[in-house]
C-alpha positions in Angstrom: -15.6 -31.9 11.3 -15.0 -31.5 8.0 -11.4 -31.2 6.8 -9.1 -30.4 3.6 -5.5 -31.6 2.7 -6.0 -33.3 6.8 -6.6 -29.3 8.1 -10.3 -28.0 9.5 -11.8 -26.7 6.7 -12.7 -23.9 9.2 -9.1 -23.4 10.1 -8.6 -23.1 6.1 -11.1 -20.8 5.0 -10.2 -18.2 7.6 -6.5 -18.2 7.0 -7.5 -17.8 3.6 -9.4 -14.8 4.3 -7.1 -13.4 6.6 -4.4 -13.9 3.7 -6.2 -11.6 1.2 -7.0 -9.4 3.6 -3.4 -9.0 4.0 -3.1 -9.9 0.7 -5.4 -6.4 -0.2 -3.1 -4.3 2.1 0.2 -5.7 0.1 -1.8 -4.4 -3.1 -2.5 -0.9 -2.3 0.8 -0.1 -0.6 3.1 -1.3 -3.4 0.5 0.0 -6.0 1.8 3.4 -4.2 5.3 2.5 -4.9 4.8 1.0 -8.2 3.2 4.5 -9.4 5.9 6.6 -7.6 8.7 4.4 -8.6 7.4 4.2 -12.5 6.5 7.1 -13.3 8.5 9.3 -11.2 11.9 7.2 -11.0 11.7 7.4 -7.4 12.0 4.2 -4.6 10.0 5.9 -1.9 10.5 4.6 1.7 8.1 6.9 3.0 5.2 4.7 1.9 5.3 2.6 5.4 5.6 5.8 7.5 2.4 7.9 5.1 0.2 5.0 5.4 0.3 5.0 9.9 -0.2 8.9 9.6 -3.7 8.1 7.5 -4.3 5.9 10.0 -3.6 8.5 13.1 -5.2 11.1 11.0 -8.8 8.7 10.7 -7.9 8.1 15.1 -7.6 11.6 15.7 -10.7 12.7 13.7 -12.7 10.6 15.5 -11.2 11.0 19.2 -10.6 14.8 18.8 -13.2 16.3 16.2 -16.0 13.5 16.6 -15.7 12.7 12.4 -16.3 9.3 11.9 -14.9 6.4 9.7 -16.8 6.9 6.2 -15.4 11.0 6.5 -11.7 9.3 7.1 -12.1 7.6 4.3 -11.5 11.4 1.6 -10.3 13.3 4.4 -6.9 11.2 6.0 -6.2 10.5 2.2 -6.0 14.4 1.2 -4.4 15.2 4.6 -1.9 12.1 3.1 -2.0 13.6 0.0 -0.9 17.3 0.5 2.0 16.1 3.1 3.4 14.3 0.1 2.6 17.3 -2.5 4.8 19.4 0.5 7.7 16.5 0.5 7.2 16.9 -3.3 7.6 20.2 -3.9 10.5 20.6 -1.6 12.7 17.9 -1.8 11.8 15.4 -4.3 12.2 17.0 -7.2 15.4 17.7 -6.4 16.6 14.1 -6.9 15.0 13.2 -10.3 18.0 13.0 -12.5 20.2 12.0 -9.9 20.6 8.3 -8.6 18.5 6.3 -6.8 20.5 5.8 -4.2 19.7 9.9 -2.8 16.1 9.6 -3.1 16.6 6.2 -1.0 18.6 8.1 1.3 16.4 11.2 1.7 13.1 9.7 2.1 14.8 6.6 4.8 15.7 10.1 6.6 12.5 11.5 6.5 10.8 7.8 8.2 13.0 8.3 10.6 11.9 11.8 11.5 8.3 11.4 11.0 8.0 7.8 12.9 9.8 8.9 15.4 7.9 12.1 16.0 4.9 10.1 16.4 6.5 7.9 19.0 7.8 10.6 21.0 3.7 11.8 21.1 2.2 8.5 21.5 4.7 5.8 22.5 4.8 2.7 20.5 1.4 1.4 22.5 -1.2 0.8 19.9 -4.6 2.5 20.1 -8.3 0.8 19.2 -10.3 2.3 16.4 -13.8 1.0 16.2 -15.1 -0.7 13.3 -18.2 1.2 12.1 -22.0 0.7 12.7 -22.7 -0.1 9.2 -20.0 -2.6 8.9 -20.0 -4.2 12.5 -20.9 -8.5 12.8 -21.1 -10.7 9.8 -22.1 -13.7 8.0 -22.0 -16.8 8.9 -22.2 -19.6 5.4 -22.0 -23.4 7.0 -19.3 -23.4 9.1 -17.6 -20.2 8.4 -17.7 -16.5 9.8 -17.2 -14.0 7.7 -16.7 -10.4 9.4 -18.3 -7.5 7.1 -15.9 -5.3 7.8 -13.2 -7.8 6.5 -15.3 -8.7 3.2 -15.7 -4.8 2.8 -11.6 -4.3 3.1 -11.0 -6.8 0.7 -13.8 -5.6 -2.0 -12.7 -1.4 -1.3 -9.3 -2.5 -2.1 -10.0 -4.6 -4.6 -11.8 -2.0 -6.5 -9.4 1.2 -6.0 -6.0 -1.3 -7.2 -8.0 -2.2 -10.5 -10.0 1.5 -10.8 -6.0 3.6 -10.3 -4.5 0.7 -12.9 -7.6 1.6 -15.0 -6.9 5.5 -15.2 -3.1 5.1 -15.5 -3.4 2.2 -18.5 -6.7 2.9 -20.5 -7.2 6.7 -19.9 -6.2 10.1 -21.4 -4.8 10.9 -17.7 -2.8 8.1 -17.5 -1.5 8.6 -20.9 -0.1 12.3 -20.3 1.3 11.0 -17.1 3.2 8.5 -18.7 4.5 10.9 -21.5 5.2 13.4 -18.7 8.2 11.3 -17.0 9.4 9.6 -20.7 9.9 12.9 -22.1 8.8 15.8 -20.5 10.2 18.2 -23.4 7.6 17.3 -25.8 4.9 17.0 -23.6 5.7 20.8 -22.6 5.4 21.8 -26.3 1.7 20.6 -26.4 1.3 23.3 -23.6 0.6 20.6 -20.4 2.4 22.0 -17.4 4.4 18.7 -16.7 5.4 19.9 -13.1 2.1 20.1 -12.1 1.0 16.3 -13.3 4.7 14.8 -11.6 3.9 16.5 -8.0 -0.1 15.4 -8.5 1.7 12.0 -9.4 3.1 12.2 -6.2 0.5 13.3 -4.1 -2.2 10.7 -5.4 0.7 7.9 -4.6 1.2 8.6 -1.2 -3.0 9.1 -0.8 -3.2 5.3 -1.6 -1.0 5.0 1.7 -3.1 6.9 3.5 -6.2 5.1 2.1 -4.8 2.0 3.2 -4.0 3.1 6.8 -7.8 4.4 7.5 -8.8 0.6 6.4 -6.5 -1.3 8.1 -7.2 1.1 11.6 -10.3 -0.8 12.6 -8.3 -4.0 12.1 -4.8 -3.6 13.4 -4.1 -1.2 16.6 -2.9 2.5 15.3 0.6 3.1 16.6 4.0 4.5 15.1 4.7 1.5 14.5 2.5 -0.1 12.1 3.9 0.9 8.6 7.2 -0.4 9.5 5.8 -3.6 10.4 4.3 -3.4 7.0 6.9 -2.0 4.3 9.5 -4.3 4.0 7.3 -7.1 2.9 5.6 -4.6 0.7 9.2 -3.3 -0.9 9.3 -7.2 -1.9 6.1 -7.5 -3.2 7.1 -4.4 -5.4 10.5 -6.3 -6.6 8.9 -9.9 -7.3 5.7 -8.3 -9.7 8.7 -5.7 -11.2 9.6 -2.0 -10.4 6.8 -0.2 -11.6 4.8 -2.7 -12.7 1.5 -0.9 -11.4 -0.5 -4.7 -12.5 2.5 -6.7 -11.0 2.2 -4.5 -7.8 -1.5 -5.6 -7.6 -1.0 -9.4 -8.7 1.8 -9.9 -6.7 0.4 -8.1 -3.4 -2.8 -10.3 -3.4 -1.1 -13.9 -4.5 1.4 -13.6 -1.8 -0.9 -12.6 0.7 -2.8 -15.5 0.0 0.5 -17.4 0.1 1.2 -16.4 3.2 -2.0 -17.4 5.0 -1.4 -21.0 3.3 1.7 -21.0 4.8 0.8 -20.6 8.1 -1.8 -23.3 7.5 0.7 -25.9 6.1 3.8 -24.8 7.8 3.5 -22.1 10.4 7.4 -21.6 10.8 7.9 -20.5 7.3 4.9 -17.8 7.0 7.2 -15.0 8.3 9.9 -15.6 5.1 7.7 -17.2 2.6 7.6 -13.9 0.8 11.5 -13.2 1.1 12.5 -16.9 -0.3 10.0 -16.3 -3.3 11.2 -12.6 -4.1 15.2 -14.4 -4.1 14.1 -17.0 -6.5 12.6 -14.2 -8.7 15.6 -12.2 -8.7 17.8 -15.4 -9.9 15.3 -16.3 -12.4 13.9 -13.0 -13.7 16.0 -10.1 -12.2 13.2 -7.6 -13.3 10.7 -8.9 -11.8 7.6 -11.2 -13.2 5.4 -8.4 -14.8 8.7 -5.9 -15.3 10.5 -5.0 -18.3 14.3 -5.7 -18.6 16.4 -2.4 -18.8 
């Protein structure tokens, strides 16, 4: 058997997949935050608790209405979507000028509620969702299996981090939603209704949560659970590429996904605070982050 720096090649190649598939879930949660957080001035710790209720909104489509994955895929993300346009519109923009620390406060509260709601309906059991027809078995190149759904995960999320930096960076969208949150008085002048674009802001962050939970479903159990599992290693992903930083989110989420899987390759006991050890080096060396901007 074949083997690489004295490890199965097999062994290898599958942790590496397995790390950018994590890797691809790492993107699209803290290219959520990274939107939220730098355009809207807001560290949003309902990210972890949004992205399980796309997931039980995708298991409860299928297991109550019959609606099957590729339907999941628009509707749990506009379900996502319009809880976070609600949170929004009644809370949210409350806390704009004021300090970080309330809307850290508020939205912590609000996980709290919401997770614990769930758990109080389903227990902290996890529940199956089946991977599609279309995208059930795989490939097998020499000695390596490669799972289509798995390949899919990674190229979906692949394309929507890159596509939402895309509109934000190089569009006219992105460009009034950047001059909506840097100053909102002269955007108003030119007649663009600059409430509208923040809570639409909001709402298409939060969707990218609940993107991400109808993808991972067929690949981790759905339970209450599951986004908390999840969020603090994507809060550090979020602080090692830079608050805000909508490439750094993406960078960041998929090298240290890959990291990860290397690490439990090369040194199992350290895959669990690779990610923590890198974001405190960061921090000494570059406090804003590798792809932020100093204040």
């Amino acid at each position: 058997m074949s083997t690489l720096f004295g490890v199965p090649l097999q062994a290898f190649l599958g942790q590496l997949l397995l790390g950018l598939i994590n890797g691809s879930f790492y993107a699209m949660l803290s290219l959520g935050l990274a939107v939220i957080f730098g355009l809207l001035n807001v560290i949003n710790m309902t990210h972890g608790a949004l992205y399980m209720v796309g997931a039980f909104v995708a298991w409860a489509l299928l297991n109550q209405l019959g609606v099957g994955y590729w339907w999941a895929l628009l509707i749990a993300p506009a379900v996502v979507a319009l809880i976070g346009v609600v949170l929004e519109c009644t809370m949210m923009r409350r806390l704009y000028k004021e300090d970080h620390l309330y809307g850290l406060l508020l939205t912590f509260g609000l996980v709290l509620i919401i997770e614990g709601g769930f758990r109080h309906q389903f227990g902290v059991s996890g529940m199956p969702y089946p991977i599609p027809d279309l995208l059930q078995g795989g490939e097998r190149i020499g000695s390596v299996y490669l799972p289509n759904y798995r390949c899919w995960v990674v190229l979906a999320s692949l394309t929507i981090c890159f596509g939402t930096w895309f509109a934000i960076e190089r569009t006219r969208l992105g460009v009034y939603l950047r001059a909506s949150t840097e100053n909102p008085v002269l955007v108003k002048a030119f007649g663009i209704n600059v409430p509208v674009i923040v809570t639409l802001t909001y709402g298409a962050g939060v969707a990218l949560a609940g993107l991400a939970g109808v993808l991972a479903a067929p690949i981790y159990q759905v339970s209450p659970t599951m986004g908390a599992n999840l969020i603090v290693v994507v809060f550090a992903v979020v602080v090692i590429g830079g608050m805000g930083s909508i490439l750094g989110a993406i960078v960041t989420g998929i090298a240290l996904g890959l990291l990860e899987g290397m690490t439990k390759v090369f040194y199992p006991e350290a895959s669990n605070i690779v990610v923590f050890v890198i974001m405190a080096l960061v921090l000494l060396v570059k406090p804003a982050g590798l792809f932020g901007r100093e204040a």
